[in-house]
C-alpha positions in Angstrom: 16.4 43.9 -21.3 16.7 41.5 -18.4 13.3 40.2 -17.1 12.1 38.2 -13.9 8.8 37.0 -14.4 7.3 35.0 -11.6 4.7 32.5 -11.8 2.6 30.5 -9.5 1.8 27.9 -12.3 4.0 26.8 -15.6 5.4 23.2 -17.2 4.5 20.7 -16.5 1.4 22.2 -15.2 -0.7 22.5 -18.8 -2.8 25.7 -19.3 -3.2 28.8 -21.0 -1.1 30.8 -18.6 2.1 28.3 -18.9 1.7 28.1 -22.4 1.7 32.2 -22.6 4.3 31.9 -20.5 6.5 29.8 -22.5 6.0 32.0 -25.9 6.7 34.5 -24.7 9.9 33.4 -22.9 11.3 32.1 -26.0 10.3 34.9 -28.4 11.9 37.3 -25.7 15.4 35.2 -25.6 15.3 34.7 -29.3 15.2 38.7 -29.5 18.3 39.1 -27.2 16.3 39.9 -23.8 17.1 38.0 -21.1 14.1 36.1 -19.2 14.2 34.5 -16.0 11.0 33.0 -14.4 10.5 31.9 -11.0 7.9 29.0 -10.7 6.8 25.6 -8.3 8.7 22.9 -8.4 6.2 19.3 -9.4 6.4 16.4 -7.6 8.4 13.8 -10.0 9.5 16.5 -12.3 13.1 16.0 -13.5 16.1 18.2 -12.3 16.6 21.9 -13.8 18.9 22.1 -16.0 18.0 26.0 -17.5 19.2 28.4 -15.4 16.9 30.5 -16.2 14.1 28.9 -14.6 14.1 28.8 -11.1 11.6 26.2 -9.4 10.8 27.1 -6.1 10.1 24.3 -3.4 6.3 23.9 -3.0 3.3 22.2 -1.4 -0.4 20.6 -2.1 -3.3 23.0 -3.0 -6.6 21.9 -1.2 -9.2 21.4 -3.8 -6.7 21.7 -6.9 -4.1 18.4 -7.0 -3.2 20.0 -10.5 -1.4 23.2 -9.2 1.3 23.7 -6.2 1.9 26.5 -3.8 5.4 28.1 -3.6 7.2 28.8 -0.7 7.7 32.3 0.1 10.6 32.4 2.2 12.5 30.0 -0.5 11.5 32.9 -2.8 13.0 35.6 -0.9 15.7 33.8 -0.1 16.9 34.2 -4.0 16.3 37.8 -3.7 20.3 39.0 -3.2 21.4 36.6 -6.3 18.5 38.1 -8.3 19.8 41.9 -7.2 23.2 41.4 -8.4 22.1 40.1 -11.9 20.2 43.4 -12.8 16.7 42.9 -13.5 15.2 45.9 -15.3 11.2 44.7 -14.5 9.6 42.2 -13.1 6.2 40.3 -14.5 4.4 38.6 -12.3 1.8 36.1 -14.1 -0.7 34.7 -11.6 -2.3 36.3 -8.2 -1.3 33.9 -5.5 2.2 33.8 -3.7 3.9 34.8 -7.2 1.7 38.1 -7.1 3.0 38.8 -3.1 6.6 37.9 -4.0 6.9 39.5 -7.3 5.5 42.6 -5.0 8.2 42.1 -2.8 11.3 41.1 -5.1 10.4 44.6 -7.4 10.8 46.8 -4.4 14.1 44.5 -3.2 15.2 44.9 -6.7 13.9 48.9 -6.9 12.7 48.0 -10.7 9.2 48.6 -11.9 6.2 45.7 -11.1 3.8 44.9 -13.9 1.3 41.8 -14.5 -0.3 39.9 -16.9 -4.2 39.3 -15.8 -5.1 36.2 -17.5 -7.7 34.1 -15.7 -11.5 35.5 -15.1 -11.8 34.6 -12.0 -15.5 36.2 -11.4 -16.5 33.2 -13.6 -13.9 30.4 -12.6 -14.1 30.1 -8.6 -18.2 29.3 -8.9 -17.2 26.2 -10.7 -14.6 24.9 -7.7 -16.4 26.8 -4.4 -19.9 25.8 -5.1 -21.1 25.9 -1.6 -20.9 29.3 -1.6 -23.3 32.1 -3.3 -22.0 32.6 -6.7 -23.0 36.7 -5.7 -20.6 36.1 -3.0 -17.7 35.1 -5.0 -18.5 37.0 -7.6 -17.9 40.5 -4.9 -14.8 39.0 -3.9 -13.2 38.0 -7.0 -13.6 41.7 -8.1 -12.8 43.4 -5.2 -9.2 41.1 -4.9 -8.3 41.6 -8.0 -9.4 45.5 -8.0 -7.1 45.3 -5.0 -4.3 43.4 -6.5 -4.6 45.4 -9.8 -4.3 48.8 -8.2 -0.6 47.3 -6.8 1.1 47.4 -9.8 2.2 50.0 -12.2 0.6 48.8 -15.0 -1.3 45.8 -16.5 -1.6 43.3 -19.4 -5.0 42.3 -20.8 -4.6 39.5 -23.0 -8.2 40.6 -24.8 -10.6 43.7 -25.4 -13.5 42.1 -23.5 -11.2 41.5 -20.4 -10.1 44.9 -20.2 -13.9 45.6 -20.5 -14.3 43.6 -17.5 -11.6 45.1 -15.1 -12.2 48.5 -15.8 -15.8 47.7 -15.3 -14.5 46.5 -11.3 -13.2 49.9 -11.2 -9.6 49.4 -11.8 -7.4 52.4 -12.6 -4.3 51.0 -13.2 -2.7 51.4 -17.2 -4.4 48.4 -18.9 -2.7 47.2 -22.6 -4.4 44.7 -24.4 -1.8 42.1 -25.7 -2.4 38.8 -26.4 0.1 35.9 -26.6 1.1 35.3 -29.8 2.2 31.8 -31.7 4.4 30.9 -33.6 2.8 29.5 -36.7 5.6 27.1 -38.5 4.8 25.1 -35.2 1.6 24.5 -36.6 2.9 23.7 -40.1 4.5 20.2 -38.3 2.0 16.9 -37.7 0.1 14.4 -40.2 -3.2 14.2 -39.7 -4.3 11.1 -41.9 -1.6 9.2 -39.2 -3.1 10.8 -36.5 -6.4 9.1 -37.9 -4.3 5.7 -39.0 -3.4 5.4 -35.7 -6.2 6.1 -33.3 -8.0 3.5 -35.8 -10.3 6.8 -37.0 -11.4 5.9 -40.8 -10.2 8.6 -43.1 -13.6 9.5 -43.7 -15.9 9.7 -40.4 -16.6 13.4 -39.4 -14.3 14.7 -36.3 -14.5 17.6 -33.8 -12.2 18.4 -31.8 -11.5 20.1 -28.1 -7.8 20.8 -27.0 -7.4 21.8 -23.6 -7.9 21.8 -20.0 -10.6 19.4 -19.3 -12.2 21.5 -16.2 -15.6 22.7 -15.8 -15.6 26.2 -16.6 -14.7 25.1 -20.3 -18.3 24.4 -20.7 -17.4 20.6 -22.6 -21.0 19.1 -21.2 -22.8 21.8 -23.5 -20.4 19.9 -26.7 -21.4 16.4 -25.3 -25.4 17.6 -26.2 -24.0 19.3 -29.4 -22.6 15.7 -29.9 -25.9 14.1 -29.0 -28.0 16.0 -31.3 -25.8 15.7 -34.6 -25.7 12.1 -34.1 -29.2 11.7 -35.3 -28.5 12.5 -38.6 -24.7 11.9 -38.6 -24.1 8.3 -36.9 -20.5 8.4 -37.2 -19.9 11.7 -35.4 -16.9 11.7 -32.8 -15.5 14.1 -31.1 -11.9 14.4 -29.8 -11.5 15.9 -26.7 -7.6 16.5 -25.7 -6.1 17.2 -22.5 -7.0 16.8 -18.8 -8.4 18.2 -15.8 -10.9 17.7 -12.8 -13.9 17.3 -15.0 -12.6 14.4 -17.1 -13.9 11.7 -14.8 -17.6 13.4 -14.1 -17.2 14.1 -18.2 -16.7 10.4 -18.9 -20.0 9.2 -16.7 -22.0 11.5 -18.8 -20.7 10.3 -21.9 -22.0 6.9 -21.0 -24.9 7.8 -19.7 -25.8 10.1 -22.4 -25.0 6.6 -25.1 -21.8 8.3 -26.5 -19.3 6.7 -25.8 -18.7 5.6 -29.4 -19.0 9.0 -30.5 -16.7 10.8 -27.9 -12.8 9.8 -27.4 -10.4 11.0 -24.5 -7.0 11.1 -25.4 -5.0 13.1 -22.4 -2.6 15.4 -23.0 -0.5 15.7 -26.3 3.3 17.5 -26.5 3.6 20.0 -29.2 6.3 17.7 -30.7 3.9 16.9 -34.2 1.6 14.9 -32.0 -0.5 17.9 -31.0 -0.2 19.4 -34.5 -1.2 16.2 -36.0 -4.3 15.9 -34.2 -5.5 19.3 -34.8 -4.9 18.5 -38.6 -6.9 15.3 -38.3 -9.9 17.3 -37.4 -12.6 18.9 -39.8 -13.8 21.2 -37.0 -12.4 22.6 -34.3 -15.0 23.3 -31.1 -15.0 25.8 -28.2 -18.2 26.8 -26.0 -15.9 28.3 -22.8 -17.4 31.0 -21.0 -14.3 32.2 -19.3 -11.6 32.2 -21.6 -9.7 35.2 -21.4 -8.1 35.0 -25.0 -9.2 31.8 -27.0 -5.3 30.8 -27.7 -6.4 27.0 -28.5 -8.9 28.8 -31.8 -5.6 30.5 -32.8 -3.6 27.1 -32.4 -6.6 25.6 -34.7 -6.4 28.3 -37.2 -2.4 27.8 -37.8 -3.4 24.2 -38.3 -5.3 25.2 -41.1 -8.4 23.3 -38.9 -11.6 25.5 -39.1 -13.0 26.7 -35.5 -17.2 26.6 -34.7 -17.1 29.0 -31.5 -19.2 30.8 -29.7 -18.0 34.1 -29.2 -17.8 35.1 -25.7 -15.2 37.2 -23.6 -11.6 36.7 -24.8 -12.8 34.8 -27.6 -14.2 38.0 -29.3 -11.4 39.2 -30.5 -10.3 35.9 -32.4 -13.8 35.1 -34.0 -15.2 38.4 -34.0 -14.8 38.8 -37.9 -15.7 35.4 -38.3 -12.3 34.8 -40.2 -11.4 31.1 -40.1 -14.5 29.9 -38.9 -18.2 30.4 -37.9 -19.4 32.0 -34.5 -22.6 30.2 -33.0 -25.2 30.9 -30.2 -24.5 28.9 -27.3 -27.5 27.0 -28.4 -27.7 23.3 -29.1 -29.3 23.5 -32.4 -27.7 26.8 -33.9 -23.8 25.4 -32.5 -24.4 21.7 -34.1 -25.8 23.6 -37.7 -22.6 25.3 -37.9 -20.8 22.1 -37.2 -22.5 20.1 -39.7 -22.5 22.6 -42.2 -18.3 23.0 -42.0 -18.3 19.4 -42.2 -20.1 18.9 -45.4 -19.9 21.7 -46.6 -16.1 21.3 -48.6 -16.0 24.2 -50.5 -17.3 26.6 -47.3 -14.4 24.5 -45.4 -12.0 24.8 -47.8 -12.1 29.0 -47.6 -12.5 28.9 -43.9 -9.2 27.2 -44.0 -7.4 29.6 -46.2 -8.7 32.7 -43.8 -7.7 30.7 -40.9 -4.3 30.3 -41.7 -3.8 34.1 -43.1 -5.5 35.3 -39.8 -3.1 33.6 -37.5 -0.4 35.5 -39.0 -1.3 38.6 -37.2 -0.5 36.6 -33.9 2.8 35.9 -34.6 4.9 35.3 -31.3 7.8 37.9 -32.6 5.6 40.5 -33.5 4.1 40.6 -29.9 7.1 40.0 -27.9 8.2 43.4 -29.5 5.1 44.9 -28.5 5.7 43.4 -25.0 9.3 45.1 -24.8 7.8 48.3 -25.7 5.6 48.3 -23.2 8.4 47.1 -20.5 10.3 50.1 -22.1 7.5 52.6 -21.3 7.6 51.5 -17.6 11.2 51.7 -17.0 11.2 55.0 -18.4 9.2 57.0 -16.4 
């Protein structure tokens, strides 16, 4: 098949939705289809040399220096070189300018339109609009993305409990639940005793870990107190926290102010070159409290690391701890979350068969397995 997926967000932009993105791109190619996504240009970011991904001139968003905003003419100005290469669908991946011009290239094109609805935005814009009711943006996240849904001719879900969610808002549109998958000799790669050698970490001292945006709806101030309370009776706690975001610098105050700034470390982001893989292996628990995750693909990431997750299990997350394979689910309570954490930690024999069920469990997520799903469900579209 030949795809065009468009995107308002993707490398070097780090999230969940570029890394979905890029896994699925590269199961897709590896499987013969042919994927090309349309995305921002970054400041700074080197010339294109794929082909296949177009990067579209851009601009500033107010309130997010992270992510750009493409230009829609430049975007429509691709649309007769797109027609003559023969797209069969296109995919459109986020709900701002990509969403309009992935609307706008399918009917150009006359293929079916689908999307992929991976952010929870009920939850995320009270975190970044706070000057507004939360009730307020609450009724019109649900009523924009009941709007945009009902646009398209059918949907990705990338978990049960978001699928819950937007048929909840009313939305009628053909929903499949299909989450990204991983590719899980990726995970086999890193060193995690020289991970530990050199961040200076003694081979012994207890380590959680967080991987990923560092942003406020990812609920890392609730891990700081589950830092704070294990520290009485386990001095040498530290917790890893890797990646950025807009929350890292109010993050950092409150690690100073709450005394941990021996027990808490900020590294940035890490490429998924072994450096990544190697600090997940240096872990003994992996550590997730966000309230808006639509899938949990960092857990997964974890699990394939053979790193045991402590998690609380809410929206997307349900579906990847809901057995409570590869790890323990706890209460987004300070006492019950830092138990569990303790108890993985000394508890070698209990870690030991949480990372046996970890590993098995990722290998229903294999990337190949659910890019075939995905073609499927492309197939379904085109055919009727």
């Amino acid at each position: 098949m030949r795809i065009l997926m468009v995107s308002d967000v993707y490398f070097p932009r780090v999230n969940g939705v570029s890394t979905s993105i890029q896994v699925f791109r590269e199961a897709l190619q590896a499987a013969g289809h042919h994927v090309t996504l349309i995305t921002p240009a970054y400041p700074h970011s080197p010339v294109e040399t794929d082909k296949t991904l177009i990067r579209i001139a851009s601009r500033g968003v107010w309130l997010d220096p992270e992510d750009r905003m493409m230009r829609m003419r430049v975007i429509m100005q691709q649309a007769d070189a797109l027609a003559a290469e023969g797209f069969d669908i296109v995919h459109i991946h986020t709900p701002f300018v990509a969403h309009y011009a992935g609307l706008k290239l399918a009917k150009r094109l006359r293929v079916p339109v689908v999307a992929t609805y991976h952010t929870f935005f009920e939850e995320y814009l009270y975190h970044y609009i706070r000057w507004l009711p939360r009730a307020s943006l609450r009724y019109v996240a649900r009523h924009f993305s009941r709007a945009q849904c009902h646009d398209l001719k059918a949907l990705i879900v990338p978990s049960t409990a978001m699928r819950d969610v937007l048929v909840a808002y009313g939305v009628q549109t053909p929903l499949q639940v299909l989450p990204t998958g991983l590719d899980p000799t990726l995970f086999q790669l890193g060193d995690g005793a020289q991970f530990r050698l050199q961040q200076q970490i003694p081979p012994q001292r207890p380590v959680m870990l967080y991987v990923g945006r560092v942003a406020f709806e990812k609920n890392i101030r609730f891990l700081l107190q589950v830092v704070q309370h294990i520290k009485a009776t386990m001095a040498d706690i530290l917790l890893i926290i890797a990646g950025e975001g807009p929350a890292q610098a109010s993050l950092q105050q409150q690690v100073t102010t709450m005394g941990l700034d021996e027990q808490v470390l900020f590294l940035g982001y890490m490429p998924r070159d072994g450096r990544l893989q190697s600090c997940y292996k240096a872990a003994d628990v992996f550590v997730f409290a966000s309230r808006t995750e639509t899938q949990g693909l960092v857990l997964m990431e974890a699990m394939a690391s053979g790193t045991p997750v402590v998690s609380t299990a809410v929206m997307g997350t349900c579906d990847v701890m809901g057995n409570g394979l590869g790890g323990l689910v706890a209460k987004e309570e300070v006492a019950d979350f830092s138990a569990k954490v303790q108890q993985l930690i000394t508890d070698t024999a209990l870690r030991g068969q949480k990372q046996q069920e970890a590993q098995q469990r990722v290998l229903d997520w294999s990337h190949a397995a659910q890019a075939q799903r995905l073609v499927q469900f492309y197939q379904a579209q085109c055919a009727v």
